[in-house]
C-alpha positions in Angstrom: 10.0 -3.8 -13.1 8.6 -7.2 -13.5 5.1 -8.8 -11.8 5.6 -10.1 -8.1 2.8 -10.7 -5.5 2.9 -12.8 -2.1 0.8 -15.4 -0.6 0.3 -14.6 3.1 -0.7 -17.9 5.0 -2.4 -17.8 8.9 -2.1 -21.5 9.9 -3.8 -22.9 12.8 -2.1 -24.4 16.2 -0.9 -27.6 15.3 -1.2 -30.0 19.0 -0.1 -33.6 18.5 0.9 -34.2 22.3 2.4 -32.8 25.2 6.0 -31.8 24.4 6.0 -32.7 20.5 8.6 -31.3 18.8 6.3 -31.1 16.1 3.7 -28.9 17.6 3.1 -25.7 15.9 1.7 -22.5 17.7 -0.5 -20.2 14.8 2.2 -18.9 12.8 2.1 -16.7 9.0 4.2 -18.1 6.0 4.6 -15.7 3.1 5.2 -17.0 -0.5 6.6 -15.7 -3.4 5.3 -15.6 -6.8 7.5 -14.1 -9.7 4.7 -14.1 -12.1 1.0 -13.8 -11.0 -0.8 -10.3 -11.4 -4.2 -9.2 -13.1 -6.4 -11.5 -14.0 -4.4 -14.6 -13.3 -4.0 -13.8 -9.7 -7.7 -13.7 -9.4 -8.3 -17.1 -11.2 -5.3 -18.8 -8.7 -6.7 -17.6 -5.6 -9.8 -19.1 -6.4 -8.3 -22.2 -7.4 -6.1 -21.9 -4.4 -9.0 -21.7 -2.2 -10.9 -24.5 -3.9 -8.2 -26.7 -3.7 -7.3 -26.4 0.1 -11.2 -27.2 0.8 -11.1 -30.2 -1.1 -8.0 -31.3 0.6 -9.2 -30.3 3.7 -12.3 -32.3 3.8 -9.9 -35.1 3.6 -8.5 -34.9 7.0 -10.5 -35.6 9.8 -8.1 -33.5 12.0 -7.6 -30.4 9.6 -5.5 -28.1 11.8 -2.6 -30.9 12.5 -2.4 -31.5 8.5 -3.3 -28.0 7.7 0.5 -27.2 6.8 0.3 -30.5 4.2 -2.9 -29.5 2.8 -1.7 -26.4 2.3 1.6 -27.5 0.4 0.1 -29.8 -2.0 -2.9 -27.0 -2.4 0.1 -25.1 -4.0 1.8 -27.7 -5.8 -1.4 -28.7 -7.4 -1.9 -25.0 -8.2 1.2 -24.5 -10.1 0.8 -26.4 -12.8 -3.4 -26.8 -12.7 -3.1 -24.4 -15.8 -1.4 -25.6 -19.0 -1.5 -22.2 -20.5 -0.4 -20.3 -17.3 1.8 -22.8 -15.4 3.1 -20.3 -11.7 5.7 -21.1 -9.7 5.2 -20.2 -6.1 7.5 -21.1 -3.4 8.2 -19.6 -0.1 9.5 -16.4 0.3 12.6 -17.2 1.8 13.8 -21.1 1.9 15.2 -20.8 5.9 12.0 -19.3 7.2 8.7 -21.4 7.7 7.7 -19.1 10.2 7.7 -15.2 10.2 5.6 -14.6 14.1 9.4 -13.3 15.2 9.8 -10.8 12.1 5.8 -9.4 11.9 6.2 -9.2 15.8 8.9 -6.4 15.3 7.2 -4.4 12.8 5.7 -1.4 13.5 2.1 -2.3 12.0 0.8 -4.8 9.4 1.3 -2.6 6.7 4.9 -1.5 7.3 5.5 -5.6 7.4 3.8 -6.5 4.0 5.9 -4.0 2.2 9.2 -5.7 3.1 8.3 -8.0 0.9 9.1 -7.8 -3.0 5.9 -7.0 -4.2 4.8 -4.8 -7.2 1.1 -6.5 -7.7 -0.5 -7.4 -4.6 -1.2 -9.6 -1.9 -3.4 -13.2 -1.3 -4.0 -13.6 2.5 -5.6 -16.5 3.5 -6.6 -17.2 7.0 -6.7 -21.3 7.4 -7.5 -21.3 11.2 -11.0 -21.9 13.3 -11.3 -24.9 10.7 -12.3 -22.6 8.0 -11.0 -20.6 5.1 -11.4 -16.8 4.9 -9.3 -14.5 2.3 -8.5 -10.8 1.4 -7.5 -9.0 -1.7 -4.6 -6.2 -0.9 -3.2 -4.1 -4.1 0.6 -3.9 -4.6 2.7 -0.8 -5.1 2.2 -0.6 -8.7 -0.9 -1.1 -8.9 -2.1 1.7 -7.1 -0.4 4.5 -4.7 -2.9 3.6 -2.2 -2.1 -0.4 -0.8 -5.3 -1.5 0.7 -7.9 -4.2 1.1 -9.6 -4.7 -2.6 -12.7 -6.7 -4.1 -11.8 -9.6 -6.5 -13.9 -6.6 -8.9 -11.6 -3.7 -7.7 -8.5 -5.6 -8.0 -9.3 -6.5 -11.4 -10.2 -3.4 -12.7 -6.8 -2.2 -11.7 -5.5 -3.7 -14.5 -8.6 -3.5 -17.5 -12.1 -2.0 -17.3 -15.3 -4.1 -17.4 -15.3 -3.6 -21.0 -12.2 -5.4 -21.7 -13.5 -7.9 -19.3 -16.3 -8.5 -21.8 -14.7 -8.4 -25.2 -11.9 -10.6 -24.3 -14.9 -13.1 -22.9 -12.7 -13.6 -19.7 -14.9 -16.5 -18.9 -12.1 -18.2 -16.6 -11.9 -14.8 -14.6 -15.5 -14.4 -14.4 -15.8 -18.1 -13.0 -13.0 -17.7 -10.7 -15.0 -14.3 -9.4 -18.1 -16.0 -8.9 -15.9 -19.4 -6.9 -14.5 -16.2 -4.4 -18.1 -15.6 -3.6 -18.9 -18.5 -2.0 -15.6 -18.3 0.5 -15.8 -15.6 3.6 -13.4 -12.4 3.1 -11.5 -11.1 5.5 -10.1 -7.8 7.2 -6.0 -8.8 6.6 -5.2 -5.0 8.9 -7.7 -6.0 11.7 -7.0 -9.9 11.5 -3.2 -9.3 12.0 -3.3 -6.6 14.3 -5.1 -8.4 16.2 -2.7 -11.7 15.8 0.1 -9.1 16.5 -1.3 -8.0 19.9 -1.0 -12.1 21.0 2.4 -12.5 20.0 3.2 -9.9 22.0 1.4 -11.5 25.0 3.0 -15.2 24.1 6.8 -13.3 24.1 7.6 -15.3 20.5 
């Protein structure tokens, strides 16, 4: 069937001035990666992660360039690892905002599985001027999709054993880099985002 997975993006309210075309209310973008499961899905969130901090710090005004960060986060991403170069792009071309689609769903759940996913889910949260994340299997994975551990995710696809003999030392750092960002409840978090879209008639 092939490895996919998605990148699910919460960007913060961009305000430049009063009626800017370019103002932004707090909007989701999904991405797409073809190729990205197991271990190595592990290892680019963390480096995803990393590398949106260390652009962040950059701007003095994160949530205007929090889009920009975001993009050349990715870009840096994709090719950061000679021997595992990824290619992640957003899930559909047209959309750089899906508020109008998740606002139709029935619940967060029944919206994440329109997407073409066998091997899980990245959401990152990027507003309140920090970076929070969750881990959510795919369908092949598991017949259960729910909220996962860096740990349970990974042991989806090898035991701790294999872990160890391989000496996964990339996977084990990238473990240890997740613990020092703040998880995240994606259900709650976008329920809760759901509830306001409502209210704001997007």
């Amino acid at each position: 069937m092939g490895q996919r997975s998605q990148l699910i993006v919460k960007l913060p309210e961009k305000y430049l001035n009063e009626n800017n075309p370019n103002n932004r209310l707090i909007r989701l973008k999904v991405y797409h990666n073809q190729w990205l499961y197991g271990s190595h899905f592990i290892q680019y969130l963390a480096r995803l992660l990393k590398t949106i901090q260390y652009y962040g710090r950059q701007e003095a005004n994160f949530e205007n360039y929090a889009e920009q960060v975001l993009d050349k986060a990715i870009k840096h991403c994709n090719s950061a690892d000679i021997d595992y170069l990824t290619n992640t792009n957003l899930y559909d071309e047209k959309i750089d905002n899906y508020n109008n689609d998740f606002a139709k769903s029935k619940d967060v759940l029944d919206w994440i599985k329109t997407f073409d996913n066998n091997n899980g889910y990245m959401y990152i949260d990027m507003t309140n001027n920090h970076l929070k994340y969750c881990i959510v299997n795919g369908r092949e994975d598991n017949e259960e999709i729910k909220i996962r551990t860096a740990r349970e995710y990974i042991n989806l696809f090898y035991k701790d054993e294999e872990i160890i003999n391989k000496t996964e030392w990339q996977l084990l750092r990238a473990m240890e880099v997740l613990n020092n960002f703040k998880t995240t409840d994606i259900f709650k978090d976008l329920e809760k985002f759901k509830t306001e879209l409502f209210v704001k008639e997007i």
